[in-house]
N, C-alpha and C positions, 0 to 999 in steps of 0.2 A: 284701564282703571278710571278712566275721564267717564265713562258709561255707568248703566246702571246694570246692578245684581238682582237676584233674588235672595231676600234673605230668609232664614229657616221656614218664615213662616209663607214664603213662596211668594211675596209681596217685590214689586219692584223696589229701587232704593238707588240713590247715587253708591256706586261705587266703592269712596270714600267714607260712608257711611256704614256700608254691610263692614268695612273691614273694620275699621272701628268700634263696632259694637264688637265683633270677633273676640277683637284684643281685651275689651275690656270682659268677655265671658271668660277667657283664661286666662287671665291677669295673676290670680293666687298660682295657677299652674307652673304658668313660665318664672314668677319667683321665687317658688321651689325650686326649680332646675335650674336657676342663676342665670337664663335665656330673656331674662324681657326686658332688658336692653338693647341685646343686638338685632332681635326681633323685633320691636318697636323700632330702633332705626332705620331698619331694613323694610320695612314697613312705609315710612314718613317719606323715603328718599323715594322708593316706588311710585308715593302718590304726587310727590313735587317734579321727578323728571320722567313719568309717565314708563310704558313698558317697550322694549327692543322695537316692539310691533310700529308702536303710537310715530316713534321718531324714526324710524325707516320711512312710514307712510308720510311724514309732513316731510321728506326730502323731496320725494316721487310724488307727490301731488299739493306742492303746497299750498295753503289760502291765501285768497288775493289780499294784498292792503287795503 
């Protein structure tokens, strides 16, 4: 998630950005369905301690000081 995406329009973008824009195209969606809470948390918490991948890889090679 530290990387960049493409977002719809095929544009790169931080990462943090394409999701967020995401969130905010389904915003009315998910509170219709009473989800855009845990979805947004779930979300925020992804982008703060990164994915399984990120923090495997900084065990097994991590950057110097």
């Amino acid at each position: 998630m530290s990387g960049t995406l493409a977002n719809p329009l095929g544009r790169l973008e931080a990462g943090g950005d394409v999701l967020g824009a995401l969130l905010r195209y389904k915003d009315t969606a998910l509170e219709e369905t009473g989800d855009h809470r845990e979805v947004t948390s779930l979300v925020h918490r992804r982008l703060q301690r990164g994915t399984a991948a990120d923090r495997h890889s900084a065990v097994l090679w991590p950057k110097p000081a």
